[in-house]
ROMARZA-996258 format. One record per residue: residue in three letters; x, y, z of N, C-alpha, C in turn. Coordinates in steps of 0.2 Angstrom, whole numbers, plus 5000, padded with zeros to 4 digits. Layout:
<atoms>
ALAXYZXYZXYZ ...
</atoms>
This chain:
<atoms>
UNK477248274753477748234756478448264755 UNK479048244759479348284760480048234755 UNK480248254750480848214748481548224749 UNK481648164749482448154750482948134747 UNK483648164748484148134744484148074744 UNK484348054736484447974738485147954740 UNK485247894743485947864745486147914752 UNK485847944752485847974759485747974767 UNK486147954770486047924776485947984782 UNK485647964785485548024792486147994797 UNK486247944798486947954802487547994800 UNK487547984791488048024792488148094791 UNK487648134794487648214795487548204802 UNK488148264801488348304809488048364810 UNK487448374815487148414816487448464823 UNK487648524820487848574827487248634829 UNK487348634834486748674838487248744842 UNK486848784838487248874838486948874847 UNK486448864850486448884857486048814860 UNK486148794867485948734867485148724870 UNK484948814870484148804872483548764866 UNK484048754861483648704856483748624858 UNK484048624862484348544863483648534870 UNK483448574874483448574881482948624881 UNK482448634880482048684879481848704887 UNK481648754888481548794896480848784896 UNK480448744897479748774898479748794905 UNK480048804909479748844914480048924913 UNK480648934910480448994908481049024911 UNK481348994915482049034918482549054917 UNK482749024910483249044909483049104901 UNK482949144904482649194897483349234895 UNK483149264889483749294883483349364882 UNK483849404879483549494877483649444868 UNK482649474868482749454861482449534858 UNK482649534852482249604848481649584844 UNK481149624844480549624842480549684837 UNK480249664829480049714827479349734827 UNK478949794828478449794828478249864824 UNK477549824819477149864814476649884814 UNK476249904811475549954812475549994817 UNK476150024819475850084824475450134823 UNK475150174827474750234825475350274823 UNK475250334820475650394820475650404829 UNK475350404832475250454837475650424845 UNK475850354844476050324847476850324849 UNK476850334857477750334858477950304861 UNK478450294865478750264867478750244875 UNK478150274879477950224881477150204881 UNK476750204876476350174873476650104873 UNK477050094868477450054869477950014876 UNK478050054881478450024888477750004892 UNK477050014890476550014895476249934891 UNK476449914887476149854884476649834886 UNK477249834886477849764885478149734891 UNK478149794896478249794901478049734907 UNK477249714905477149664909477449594908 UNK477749584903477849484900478749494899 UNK479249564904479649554903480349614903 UNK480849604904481049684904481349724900 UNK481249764898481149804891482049834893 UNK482449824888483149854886483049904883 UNK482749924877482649984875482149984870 UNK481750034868481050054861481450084858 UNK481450104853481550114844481050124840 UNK480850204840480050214834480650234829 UNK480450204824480750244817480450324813 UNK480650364813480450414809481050434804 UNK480350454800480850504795481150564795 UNK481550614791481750664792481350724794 UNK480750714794480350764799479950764806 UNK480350694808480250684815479450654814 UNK478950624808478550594808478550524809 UNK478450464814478450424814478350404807 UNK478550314809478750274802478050214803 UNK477750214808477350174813477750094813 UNK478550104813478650054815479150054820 UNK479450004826479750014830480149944832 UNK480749964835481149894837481049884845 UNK480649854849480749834855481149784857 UNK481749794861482449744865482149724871 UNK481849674873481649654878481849574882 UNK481849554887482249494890481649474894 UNK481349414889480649394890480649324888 UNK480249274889479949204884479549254877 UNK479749204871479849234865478849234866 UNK478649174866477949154869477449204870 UNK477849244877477449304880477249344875 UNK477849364871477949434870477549414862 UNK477549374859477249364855476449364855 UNK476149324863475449334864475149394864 UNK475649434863475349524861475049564855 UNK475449514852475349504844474449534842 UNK474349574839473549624838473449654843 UNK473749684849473549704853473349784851 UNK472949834854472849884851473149954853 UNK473449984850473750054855473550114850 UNK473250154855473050214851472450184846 UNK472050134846471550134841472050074834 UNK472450064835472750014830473049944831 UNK472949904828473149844830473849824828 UNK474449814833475149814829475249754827 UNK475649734822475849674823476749654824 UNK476749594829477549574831477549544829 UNK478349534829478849484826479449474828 UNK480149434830480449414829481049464824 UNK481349484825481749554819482249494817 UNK481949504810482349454805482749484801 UNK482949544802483049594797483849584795 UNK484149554800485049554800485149474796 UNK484649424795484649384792484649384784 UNK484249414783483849434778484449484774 UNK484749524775485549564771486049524773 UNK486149444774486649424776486949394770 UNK487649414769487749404760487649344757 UNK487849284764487849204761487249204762 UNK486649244762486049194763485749194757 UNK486049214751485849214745485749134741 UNK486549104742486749044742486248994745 UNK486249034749486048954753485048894753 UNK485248854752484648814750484248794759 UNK484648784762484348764768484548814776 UNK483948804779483848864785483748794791 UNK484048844796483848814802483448824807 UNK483048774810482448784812482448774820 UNK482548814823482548804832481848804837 UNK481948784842481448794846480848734844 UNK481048684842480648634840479948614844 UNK479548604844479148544847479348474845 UNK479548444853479748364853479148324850 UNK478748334847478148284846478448304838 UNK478548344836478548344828479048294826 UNK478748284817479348234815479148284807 UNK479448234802479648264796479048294793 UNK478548244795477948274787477748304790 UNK477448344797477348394801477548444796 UNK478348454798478948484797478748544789 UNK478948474785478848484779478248524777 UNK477648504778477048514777476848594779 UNK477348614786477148674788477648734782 UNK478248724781478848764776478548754769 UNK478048724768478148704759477548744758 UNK477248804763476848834761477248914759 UNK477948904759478248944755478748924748 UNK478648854748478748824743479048754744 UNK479048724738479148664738479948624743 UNK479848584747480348574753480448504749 UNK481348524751481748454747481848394753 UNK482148434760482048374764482148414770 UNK481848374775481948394781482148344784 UNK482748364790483348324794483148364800 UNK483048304805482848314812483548284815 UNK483648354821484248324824484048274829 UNK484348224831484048194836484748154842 UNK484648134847485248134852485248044851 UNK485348004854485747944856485247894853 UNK484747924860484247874862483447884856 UNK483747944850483347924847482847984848 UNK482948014852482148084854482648154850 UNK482248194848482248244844482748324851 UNK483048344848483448384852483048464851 UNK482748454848482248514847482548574842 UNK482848554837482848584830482848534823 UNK483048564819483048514813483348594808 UNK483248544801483548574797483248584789 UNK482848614786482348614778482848654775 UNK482848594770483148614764482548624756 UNK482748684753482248694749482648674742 UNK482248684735482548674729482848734725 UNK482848784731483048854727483148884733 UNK483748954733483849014737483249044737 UNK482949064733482449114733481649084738 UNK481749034737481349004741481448994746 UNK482048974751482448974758482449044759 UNK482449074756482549154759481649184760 UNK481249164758480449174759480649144766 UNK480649064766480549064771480549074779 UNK481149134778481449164787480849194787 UNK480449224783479649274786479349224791 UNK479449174792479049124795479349134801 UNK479949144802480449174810479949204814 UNK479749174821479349184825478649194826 UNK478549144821477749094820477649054824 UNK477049024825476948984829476948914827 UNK477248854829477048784827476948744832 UNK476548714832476248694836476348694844 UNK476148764847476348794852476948824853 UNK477248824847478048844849478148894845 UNK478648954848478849004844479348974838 UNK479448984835480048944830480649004829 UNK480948994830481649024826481949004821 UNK481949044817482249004809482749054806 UNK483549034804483949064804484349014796 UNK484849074793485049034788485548984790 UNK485548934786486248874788486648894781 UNK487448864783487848884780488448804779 UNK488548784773488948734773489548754774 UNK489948704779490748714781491148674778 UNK491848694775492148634772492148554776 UNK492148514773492448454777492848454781 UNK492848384787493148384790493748324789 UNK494348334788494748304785494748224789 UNK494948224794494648174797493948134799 UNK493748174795493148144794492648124787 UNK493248124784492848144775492448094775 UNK492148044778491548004778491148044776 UNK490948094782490448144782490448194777 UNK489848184773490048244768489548324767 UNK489448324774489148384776489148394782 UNK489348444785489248464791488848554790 UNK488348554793487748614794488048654800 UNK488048704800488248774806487348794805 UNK487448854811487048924811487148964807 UNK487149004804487449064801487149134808 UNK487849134809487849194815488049244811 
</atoms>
């Protein structure tokens, strides 16, 4: 079960949305974004289009990035920049090149050395399925540890705008949690990004938290 502060009212948290593809999700697919992909287990032997010959069909590829070291040996790991459904390019996920199974992800990497993410107890969670609710929610994140509460944005009429917000009982636990950043839940790729508390709004001192993206 997922717990809650006490004396705490869900009206009075003001929920903002860093891009509006979480309010309004695209299922048909039109309005796509260059997202970066890390991908791991490469063969040594594998180059760069090894990789343009797998990515190319679910999307158009920006640029590939094999990592190596100082003697120009692969690292077998590589950044692929592509303008695709997150969906697509993730059903790639074990595919095999050269004899080996890579695995994708979602590049969490700039999250992860972000100074405030150290502080921070609570991550934000995009790309929703409208069908989800809290214990869902909860039940999926508490298997990087225990989840203090989860806060579902929701619009007027009561329906979920396709994010939310999991707050844990500790940084070191909210920071496991971004490994989860382009996983699936229940159909859907997730994006999970740190949130970051902003002062009050002086006009509005009722509310005594307002939640950003951390960009």
């Amino acid at each position: 079960m997922v717990k809650k502060r006490k004396g705490q009212n869900h009206e009075d948290l003001e929920y903002i949305e860093e891009k509006n593809q979480y309010e309004n999700p695209d299922p048909q697919g039109k309005n796509l974004e260059e997202i970066e992909f890390f991908i791991s287990g490469l063969s040594k032997k594998a180059n760069e289009i090894d990789l343009h010959e797998l990515f190319e069909p679910v999307g158009e590829i920006s640029s590939i990035r094999i990592f190596k070291d100082s003697y120009g040996n692969s690292k077998e790991t590589a950044i692929v920049k592509i303008t695709a459904k997150a969906e697509d390019v993730i059903s790639l996920n074990k595919s095999q090149i050269r004899g080996k199974k890579i695995r994708i992800q979602i590049n969490s990497d700039r999250l992860k050395k972000n100074k405030n993410l150290m502080n921070s107890l609570i991550v934000f969670v995009g790309n929703l399925p409208l069908t989800a609710n809290e214990d869902m929610i909860g039940e999926f994140f508490s298997k990087c540890g225990e989840v203090k509460e989860v806060r579902i944005a929701k619009n007027d009429e009561g329906r979920l705008r396709g994010f939310c917000y999991v707050e844990y009982f500790d940084a070191e636990t909210a920071t496991k949690s971004l490994e989860l950043n382009g996983t699936q839940f229940e159909g859907k790729v997730l994006r999970i990004d740190p949130a970051i508390k902003q002062k009050p709004v002086i006009e509005n001192f009722y509310r005594p938290y307002k939640w950003a993206l951390e960009v």
